[in-house]
C-alpha positions in Angstrom: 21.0 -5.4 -9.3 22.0 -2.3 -8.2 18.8 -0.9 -6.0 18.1 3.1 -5.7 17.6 3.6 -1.8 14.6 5.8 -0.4 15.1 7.6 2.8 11.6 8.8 4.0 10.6 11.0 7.2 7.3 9.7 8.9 6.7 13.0 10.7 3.9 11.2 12.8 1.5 13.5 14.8 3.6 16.4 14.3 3.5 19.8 12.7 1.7 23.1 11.7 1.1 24.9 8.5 4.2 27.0 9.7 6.3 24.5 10.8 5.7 22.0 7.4 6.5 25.3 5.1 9.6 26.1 7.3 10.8 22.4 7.6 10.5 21.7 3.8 12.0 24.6 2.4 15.0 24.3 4.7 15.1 20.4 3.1 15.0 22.0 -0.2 18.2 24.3 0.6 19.8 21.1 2.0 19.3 18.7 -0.7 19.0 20.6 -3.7 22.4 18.9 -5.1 22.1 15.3 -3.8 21.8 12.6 -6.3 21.5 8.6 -6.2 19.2 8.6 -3.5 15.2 8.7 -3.5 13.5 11.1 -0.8 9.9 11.5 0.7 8.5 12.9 3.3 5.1 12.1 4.7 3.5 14.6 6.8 0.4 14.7 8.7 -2.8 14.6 6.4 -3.9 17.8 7.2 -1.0 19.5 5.8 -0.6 17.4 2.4 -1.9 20.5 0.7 0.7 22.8 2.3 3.2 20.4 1.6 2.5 19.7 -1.5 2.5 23.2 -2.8 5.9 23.7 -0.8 7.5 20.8 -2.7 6.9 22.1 -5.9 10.1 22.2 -7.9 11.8 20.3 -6.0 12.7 16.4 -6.3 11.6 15.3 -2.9 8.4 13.2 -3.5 5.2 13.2 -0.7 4.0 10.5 1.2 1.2 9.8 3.4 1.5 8.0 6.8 -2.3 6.0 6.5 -4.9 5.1 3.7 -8.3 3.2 3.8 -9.3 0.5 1.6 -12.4 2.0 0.4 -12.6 4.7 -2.8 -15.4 6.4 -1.2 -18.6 5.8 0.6 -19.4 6.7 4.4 -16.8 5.9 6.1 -15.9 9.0 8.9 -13.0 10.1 9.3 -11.0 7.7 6.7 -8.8 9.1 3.8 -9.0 7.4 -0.2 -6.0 6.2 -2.6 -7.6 8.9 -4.7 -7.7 11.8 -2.5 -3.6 11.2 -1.6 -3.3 10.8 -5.7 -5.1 14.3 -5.7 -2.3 16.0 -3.9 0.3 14.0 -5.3 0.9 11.7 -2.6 3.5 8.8 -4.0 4.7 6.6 -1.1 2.0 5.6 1.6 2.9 3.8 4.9 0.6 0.8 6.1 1.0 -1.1 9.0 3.4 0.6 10.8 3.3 -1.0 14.8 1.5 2.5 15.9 -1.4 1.9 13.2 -1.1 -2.4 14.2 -0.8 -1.7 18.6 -3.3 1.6 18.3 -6.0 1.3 16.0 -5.6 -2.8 15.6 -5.1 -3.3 12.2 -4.8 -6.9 11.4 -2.3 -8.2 8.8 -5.2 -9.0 6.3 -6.2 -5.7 7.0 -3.1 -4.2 5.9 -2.8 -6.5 2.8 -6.2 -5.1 1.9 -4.4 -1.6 2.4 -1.8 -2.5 0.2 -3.8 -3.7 -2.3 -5.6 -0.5 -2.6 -2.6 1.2 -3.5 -1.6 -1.2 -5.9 -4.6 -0.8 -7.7 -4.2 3.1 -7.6 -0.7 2.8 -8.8 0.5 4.4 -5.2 3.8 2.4 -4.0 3.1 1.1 -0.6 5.4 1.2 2.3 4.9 -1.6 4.2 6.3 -2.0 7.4 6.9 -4.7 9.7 9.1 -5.7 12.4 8.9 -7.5 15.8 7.9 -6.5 19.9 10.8 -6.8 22.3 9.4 -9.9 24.0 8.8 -11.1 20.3 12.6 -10.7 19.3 14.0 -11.9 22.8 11.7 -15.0 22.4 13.5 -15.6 19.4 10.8 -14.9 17.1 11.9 -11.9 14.7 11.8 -14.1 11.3 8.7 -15.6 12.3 6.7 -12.2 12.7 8.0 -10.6 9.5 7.6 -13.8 7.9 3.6 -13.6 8.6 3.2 -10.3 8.2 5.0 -10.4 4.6 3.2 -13.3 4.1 -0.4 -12.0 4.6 0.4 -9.8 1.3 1.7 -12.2 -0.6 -1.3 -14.8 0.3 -3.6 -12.1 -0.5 -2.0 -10.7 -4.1 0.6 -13.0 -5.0 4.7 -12.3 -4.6 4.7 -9.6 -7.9 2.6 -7.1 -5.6 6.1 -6.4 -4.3 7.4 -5.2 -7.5 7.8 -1.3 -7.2 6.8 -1.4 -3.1 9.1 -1.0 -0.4 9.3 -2.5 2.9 10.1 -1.1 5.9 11.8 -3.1 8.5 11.1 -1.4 12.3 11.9 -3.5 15.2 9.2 -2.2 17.6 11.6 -2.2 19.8 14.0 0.3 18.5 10.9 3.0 17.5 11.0 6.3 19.1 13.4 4.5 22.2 16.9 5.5 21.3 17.7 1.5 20.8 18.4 1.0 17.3 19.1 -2.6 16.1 22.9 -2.4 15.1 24.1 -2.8 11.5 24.6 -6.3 11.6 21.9 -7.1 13.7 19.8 -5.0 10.9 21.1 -6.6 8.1 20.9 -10.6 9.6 16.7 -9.2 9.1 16.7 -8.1 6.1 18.9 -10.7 4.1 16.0 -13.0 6.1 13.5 -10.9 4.3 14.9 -10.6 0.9 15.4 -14.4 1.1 12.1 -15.1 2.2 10.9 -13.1 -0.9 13.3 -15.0 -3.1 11.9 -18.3 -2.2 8.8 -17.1 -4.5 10.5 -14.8 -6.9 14.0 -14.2 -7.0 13.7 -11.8 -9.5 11.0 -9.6 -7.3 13.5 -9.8 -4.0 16.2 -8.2 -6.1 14.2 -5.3 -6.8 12.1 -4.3 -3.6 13.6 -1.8 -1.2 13.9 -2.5 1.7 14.5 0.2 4.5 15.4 -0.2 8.1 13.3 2.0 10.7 13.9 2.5 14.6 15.6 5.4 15.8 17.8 6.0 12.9 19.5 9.4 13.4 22.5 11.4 11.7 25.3 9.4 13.9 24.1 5.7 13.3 23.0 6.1 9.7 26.1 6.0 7.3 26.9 2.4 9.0 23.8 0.9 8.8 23.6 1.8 4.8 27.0 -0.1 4.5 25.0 -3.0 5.1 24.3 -4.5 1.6 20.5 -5.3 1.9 19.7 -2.1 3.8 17.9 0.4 1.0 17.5 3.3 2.7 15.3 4.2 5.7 12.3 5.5 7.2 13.3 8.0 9.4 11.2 9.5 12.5 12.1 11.9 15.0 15.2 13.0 13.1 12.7 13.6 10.0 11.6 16.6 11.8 15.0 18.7 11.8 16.3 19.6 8.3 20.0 19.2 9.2 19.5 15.6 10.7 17.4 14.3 7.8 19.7 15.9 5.2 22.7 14.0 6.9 20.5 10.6 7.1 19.8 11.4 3.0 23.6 12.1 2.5 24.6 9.1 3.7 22.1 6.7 1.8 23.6 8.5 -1.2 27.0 8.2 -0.8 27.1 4.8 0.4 24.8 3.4 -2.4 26.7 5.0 -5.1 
């Protein structure tokens, strides 16, 4: 089953009114012509309304980089499944390590996250991966294996239909280290298969992207790999040329 891959830019705690209108226009001039490959970009909440109005006309979808499992209600500070629906918010990241380390989400926590978007009809973007001590203790298929786990236990394998995961090796975020291609694509076969061992027909379909310092030199030859389905990109997310190089080479390798 051939799979469509999704490169998306988490553009973290970064970014101004300015800089969002600046950055997505010049993504607009890059990518105008590129087919076969899904893109998002999921700016900081404050600027979903700049964005979104930026984006208009264009094919690159918006994301959100947090959501809260309740519609509405008093709960400070926290952001609804219907409020990113409101400014056409698609792809939503949940329990990226940040969210996990910082703010210590559990996995049932973000299960409940993912459910929400389920429910809204939002596609979650789930990630997971392992701590360096975790992955030099041998341990890498056993953390992605619970955190994966905690949805399914929660909603059953077919939540995964339409929802992306994103593999990010803690280890590998925002350090320079990336996993290498076939040290990335050992993970993700583990994942689809562990997926498969419910539903094979629900691990042929789920994207699943790989995230850790993925830049415009190592990209192309991690999406050689054949379970690698895109990525979600960081600090190269935030300079058009980069990204449109990262989004280039999901294309062309996947089609």
């Amino acid at each position: 089953m051939a799979r469509r891959p999704l490169v998306m830019g988490n553009w973290k705690l970064n970014g101004s009114k300015a800089f969002t209108k600046e950055l997505i226009e010049g993504l607009k001039a890059e990518l105008h012509d590129v087919t076969g490959c899904d893109v998002a970009i999921a700016p900081p909440v404050m600027y979903l309304g700049t964005a979104e109005a930026a984006l208009a006309g264009s094919q690159i979808a918006l994301g959100a980089q947090n959501v809260d499992v309740n519609v509405k209600g008093a709960f400070t500070g926290d952001i609804s499944t219907e409020m990113l629906k409101d400014f056409g918010a698609k792809y939503i990241i949940i329990g990226h390590s940040e969210r996990r380390t910082y703010h210590k989400e559990s996995d049932e926590f973000v299960a409940k996250k993912f459910g929400a978007l389920k429910e809204a009809g939002l596609v979650p973007v789930l990630c997971i991966g392992e701590t360096e001590a975790e992955n030099e203790a041998g341990k890498t298929e056993e953390v992605c294996a619970r955190q994966i786990d905690a949805v399914i236990n929660a909603l059953g394998v077919e939540a995964f239909n339409g929802a992306v995961i994103a593999y990010e090796p803690i280890w590998a975020i925002g350090t320079g280290k990336s996993a290498t291609p076939a040290q990335a694509q050992a993970v993700h076969a583990f994942i689809r298969g562990h997926i498969a061992a419910k539903s094979q027909a629900v691990a042929e379909q789920v994207i699943i992207q790989y995230g850790g310092s993925v830049n415009d030199a190592n990209a192309a030859e991690l999406f050689t790999q054949p379970d690698i389905d895109g990525a979600l990109v960081g600090g190269a997310s935030l300079k058009a040329p980069a990204f449109a190089v990262i989004v280039k080479a999901a294309a062309a390798a996947k089609n």
